[in-house]
PyMOL Python script that loads the backbone (N, CA, C, O; Angstrom):
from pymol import cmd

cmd.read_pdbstr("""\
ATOM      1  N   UNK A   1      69.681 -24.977  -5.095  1.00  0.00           N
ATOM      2  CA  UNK A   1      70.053 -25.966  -4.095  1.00  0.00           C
ATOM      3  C   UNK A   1      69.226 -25.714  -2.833  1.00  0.00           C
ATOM      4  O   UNK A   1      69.041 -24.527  -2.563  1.00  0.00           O
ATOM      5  N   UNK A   2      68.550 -26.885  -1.785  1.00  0.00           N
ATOM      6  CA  UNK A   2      68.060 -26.652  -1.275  1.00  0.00           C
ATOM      7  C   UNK A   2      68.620 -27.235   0.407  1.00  0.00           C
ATOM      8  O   UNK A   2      68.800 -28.386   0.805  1.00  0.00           O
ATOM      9  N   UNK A   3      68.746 -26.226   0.950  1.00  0.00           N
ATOM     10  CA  UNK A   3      69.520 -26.692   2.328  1.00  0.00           C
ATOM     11  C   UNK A   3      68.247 -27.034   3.833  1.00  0.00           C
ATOM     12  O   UNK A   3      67.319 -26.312   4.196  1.00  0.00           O
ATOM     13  N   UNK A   4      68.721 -28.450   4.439  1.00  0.00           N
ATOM     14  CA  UNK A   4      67.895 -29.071   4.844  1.00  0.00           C
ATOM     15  C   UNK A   4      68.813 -28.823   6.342  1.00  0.00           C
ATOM     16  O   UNK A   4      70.016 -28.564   6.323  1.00  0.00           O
ATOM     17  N   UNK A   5      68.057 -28.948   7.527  1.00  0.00           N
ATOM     18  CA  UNK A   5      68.821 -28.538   8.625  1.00  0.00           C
ATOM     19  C   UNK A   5      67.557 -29.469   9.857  1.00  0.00           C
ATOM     20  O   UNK A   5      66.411 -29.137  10.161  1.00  0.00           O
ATOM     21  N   UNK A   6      68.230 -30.454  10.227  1.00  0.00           N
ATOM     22  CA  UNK A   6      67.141 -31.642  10.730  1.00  0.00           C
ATOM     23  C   UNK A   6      68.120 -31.415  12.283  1.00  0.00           C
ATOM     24  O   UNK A   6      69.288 -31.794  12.198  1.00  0.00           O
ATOM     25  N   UNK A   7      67.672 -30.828  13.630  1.00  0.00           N
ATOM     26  CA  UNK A   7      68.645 -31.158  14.663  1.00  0.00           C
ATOM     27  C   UNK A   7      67.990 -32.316  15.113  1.00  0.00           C
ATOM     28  O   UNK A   7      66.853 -32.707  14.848  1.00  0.00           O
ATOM     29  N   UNK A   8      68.711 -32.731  15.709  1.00  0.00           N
ATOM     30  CA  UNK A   8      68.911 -34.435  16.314  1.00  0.00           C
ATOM     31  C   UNK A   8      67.897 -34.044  17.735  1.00  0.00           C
ATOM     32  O   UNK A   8      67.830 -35.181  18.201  1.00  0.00           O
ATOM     33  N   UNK A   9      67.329 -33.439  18.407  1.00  0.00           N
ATOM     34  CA  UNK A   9      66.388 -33.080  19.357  1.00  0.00           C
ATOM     35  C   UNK A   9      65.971 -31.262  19.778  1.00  0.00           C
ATOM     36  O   UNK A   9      66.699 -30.273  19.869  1.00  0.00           O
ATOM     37  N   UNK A  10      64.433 -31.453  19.963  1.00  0.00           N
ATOM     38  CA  UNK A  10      64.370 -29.906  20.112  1.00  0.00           C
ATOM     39  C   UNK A  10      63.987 -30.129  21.498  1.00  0.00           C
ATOM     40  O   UNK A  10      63.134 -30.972  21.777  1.00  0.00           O
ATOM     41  N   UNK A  11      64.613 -29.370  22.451  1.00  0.00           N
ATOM     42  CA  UNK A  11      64.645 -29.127  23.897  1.00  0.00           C
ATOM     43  C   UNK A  11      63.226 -27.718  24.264  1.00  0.00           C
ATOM     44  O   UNK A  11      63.221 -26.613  23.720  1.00  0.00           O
ATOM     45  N   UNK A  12      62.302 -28.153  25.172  1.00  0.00           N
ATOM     46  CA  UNK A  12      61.560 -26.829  25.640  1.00  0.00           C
ATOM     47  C   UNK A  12      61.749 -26.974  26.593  1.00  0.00           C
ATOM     48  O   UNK A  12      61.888 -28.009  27.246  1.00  0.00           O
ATOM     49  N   UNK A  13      61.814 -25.305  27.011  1.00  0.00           N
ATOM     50  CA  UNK A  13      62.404 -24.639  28.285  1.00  0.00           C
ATOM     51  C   UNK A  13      61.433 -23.920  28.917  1.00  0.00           C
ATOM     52  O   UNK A  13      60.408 -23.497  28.382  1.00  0.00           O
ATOM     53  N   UNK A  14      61.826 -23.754  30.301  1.00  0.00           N
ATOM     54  CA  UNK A  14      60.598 -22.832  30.606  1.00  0.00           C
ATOM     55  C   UNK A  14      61.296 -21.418  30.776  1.00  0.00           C
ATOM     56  O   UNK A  14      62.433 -21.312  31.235  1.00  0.00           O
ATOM     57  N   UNK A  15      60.644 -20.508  30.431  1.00  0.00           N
ATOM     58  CA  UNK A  15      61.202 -18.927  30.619  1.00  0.00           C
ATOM     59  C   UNK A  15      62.342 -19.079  31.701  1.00  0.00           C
ATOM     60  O   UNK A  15      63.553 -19.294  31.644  1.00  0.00           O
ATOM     61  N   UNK A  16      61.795 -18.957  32.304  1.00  0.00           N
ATOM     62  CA  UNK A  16      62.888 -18.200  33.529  1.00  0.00           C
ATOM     63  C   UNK A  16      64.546 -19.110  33.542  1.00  0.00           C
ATOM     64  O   UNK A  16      65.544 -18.764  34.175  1.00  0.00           O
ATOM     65  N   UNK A  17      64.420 -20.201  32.729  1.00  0.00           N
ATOM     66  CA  UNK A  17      65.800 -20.790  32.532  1.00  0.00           C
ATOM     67  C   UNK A  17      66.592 -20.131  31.536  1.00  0.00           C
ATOM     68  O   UNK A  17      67.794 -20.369  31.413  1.00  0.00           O
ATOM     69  N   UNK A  18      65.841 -19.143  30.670  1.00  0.00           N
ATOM     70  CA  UNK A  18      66.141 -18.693  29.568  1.00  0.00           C
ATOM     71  C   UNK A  18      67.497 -17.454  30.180  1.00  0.00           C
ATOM     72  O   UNK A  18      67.069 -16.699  31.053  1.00  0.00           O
ATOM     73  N   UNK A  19      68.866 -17.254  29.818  1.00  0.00           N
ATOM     74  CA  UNK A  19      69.808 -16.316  30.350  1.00  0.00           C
ATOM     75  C   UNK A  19      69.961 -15.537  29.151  1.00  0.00           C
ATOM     76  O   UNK A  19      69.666 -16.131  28.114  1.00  0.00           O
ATOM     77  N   UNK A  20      70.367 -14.299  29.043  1.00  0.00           N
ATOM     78  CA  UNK A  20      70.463 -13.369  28.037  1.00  0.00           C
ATOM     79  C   UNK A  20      72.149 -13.946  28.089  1.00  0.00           C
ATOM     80  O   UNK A  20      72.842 -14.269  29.054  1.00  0.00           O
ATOM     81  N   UNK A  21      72.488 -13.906  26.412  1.00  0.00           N
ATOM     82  CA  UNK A  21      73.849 -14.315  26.055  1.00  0.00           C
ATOM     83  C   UNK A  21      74.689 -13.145  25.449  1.00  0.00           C
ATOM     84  O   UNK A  21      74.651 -12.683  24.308  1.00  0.00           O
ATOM     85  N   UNK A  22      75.568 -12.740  26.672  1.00  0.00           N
ATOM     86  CA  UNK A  22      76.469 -11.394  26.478  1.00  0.00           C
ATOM     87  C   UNK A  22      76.739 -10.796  25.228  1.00  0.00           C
ATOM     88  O   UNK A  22      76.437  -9.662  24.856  1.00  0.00           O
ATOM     89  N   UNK A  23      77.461 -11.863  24.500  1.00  0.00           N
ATOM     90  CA  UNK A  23      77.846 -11.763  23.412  1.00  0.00           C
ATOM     91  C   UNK A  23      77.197 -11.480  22.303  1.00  0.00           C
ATOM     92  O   UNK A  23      77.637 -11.609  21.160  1.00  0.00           O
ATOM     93  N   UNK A  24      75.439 -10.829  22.838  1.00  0.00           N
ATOM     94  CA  UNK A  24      74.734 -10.633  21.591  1.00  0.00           C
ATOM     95  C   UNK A  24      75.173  -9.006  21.391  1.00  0.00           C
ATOM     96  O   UNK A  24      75.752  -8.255  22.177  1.00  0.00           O
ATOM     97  N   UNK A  25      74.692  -8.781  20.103  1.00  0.00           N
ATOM     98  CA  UNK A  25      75.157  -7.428  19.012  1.00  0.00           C
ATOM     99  C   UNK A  25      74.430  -6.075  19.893  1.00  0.00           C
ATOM    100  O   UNK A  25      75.106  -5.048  19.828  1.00  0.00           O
ATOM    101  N   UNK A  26      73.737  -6.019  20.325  1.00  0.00           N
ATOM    102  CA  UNK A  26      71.859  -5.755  20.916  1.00  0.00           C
ATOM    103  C   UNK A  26      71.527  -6.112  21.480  1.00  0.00           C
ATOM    104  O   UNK A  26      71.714  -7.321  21.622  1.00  0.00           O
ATOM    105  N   UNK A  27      70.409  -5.127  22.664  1.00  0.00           N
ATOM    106  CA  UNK A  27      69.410  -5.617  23.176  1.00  0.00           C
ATOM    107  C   UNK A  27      68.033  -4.978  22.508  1.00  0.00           C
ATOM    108  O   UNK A  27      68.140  -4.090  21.662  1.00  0.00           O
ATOM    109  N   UNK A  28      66.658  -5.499  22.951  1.00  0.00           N
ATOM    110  CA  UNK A  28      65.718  -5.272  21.941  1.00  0.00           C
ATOM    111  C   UNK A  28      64.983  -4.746  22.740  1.00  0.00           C
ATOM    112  O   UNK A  28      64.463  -5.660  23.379  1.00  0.00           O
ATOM    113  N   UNK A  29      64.447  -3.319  23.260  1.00  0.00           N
ATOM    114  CA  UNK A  29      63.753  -2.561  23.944  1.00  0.00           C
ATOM    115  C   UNK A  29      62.256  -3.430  24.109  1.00  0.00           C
ATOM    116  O   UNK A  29      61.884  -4.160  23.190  1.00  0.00           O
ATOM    117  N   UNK A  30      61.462  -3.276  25.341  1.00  0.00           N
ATOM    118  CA  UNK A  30      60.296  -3.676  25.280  1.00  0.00           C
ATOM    119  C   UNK A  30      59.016  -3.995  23.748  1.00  0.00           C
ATOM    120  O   UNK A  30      58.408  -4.983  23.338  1.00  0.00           O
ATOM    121  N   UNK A  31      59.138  -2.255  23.244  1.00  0.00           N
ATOM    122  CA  UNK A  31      58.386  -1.746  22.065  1.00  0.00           C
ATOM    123  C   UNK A  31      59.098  -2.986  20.817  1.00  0.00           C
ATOM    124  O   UNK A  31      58.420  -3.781  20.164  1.00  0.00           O
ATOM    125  N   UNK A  32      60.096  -2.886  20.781  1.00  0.00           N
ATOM    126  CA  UNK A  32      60.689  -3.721  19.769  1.00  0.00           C
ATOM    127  C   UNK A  32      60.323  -5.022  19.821  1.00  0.00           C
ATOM    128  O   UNK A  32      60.121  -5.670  18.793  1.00  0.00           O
ATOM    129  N   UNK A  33      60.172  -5.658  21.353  1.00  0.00           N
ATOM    130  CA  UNK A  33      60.435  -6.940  21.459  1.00  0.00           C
ATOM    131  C   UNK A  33      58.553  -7.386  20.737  1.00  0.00           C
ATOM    132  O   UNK A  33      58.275  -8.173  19.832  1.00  0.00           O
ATOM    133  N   UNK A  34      57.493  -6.411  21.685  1.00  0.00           N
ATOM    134  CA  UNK A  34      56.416  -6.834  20.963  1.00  0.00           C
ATOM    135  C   UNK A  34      55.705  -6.803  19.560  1.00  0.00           C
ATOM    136  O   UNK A  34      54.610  -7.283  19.265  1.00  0.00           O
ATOM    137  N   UNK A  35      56.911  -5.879  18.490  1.00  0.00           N
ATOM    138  CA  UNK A  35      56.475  -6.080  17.322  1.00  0.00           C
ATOM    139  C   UNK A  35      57.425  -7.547  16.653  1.00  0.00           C
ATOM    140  O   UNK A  35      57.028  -8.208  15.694  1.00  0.00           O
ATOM    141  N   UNK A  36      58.240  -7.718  17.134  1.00  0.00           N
ATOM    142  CA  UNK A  36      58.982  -8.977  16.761  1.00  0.00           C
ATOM    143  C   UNK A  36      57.671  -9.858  17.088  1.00  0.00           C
ATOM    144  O   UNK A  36      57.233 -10.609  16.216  1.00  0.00           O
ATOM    145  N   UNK A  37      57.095  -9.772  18.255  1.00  0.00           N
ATOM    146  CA  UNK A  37      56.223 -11.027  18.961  1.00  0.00           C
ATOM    147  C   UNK A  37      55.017 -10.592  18.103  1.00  0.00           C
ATOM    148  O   UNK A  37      54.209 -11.508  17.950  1.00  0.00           O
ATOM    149  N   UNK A  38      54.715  -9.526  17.554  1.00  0.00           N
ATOM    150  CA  UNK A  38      53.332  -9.644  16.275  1.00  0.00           C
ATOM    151  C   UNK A  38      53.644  -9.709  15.394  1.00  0.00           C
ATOM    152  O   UNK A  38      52.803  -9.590  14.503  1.00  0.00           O
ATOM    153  N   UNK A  39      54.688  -9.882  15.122  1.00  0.00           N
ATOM    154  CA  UNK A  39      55.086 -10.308  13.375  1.00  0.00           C
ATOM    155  C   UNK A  39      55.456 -12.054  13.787  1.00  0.00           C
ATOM    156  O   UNK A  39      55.397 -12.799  12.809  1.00  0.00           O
ATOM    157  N   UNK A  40      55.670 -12.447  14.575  1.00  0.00           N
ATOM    158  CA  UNK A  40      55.961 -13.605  14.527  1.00  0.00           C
ATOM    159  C   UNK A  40      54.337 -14.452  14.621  1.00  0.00           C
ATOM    160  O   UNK A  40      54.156 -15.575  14.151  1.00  0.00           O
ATOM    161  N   UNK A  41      53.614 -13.901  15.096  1.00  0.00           N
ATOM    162  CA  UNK A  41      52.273 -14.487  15.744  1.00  0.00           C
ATOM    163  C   UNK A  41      51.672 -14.059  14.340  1.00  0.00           C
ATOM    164  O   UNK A  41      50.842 -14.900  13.995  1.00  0.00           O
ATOM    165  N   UNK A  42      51.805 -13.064  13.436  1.00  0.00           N
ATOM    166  CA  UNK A  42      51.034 -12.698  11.717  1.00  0.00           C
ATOM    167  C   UNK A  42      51.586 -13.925  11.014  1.00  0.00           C
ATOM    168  O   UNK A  42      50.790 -14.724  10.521  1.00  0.00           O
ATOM    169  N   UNK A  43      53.100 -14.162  10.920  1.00  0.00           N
ATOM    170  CA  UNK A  43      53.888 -14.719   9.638  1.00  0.00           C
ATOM    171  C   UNK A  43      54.247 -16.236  10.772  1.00  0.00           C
ATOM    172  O   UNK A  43      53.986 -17.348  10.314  1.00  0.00           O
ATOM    173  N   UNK A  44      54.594 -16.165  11.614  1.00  0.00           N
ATOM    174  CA  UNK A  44      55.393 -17.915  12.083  1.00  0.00           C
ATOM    175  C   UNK A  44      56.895 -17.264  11.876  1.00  0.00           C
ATOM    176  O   UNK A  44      57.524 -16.254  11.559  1.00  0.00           O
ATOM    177  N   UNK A  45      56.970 -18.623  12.299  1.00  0.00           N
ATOM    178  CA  UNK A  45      58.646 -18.564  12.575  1.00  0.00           C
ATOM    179  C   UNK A  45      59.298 -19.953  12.156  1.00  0.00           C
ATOM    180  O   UNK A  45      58.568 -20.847  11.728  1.00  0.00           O
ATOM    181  N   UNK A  46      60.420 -20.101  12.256  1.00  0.00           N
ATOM    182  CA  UNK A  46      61.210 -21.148  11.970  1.00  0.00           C
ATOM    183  C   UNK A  46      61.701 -21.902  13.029  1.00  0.00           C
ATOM    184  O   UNK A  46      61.460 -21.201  14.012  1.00  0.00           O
ATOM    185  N   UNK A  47      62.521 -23.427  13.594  1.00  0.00           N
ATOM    186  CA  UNK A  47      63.362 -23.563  14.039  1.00  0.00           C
ATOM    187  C   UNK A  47      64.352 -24.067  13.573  1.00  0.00           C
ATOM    188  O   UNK A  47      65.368 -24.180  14.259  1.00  0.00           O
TER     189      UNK A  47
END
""", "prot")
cmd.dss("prot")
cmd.show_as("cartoon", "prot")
cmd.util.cbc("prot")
cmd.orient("prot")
């Protein structure tokens, strides 16, 4: 089965509107954040 996920508008933001949301599990140390940002820039990403 193949699940399809179409949102009705994609909104861009500029950084600095961006707020960290309390309720996350984690935070992601600098070192962490830039291998997330080279694996995303090797493989892509989704929205």
């Amino acid at each position: 089965m193949d699940l399809v996920f179409s949102p009705d508008r994609i909104e861009t933001w500029p950084v600095d509107r961006l707020r960290p949301y309390a309720g996350n599990a984690k935070m992601h140390g600098e070192d962490q954040v830039a291998k997330i940002a080279a694996s995303m820039a090797k493989f892509g990403w989704t929205v």
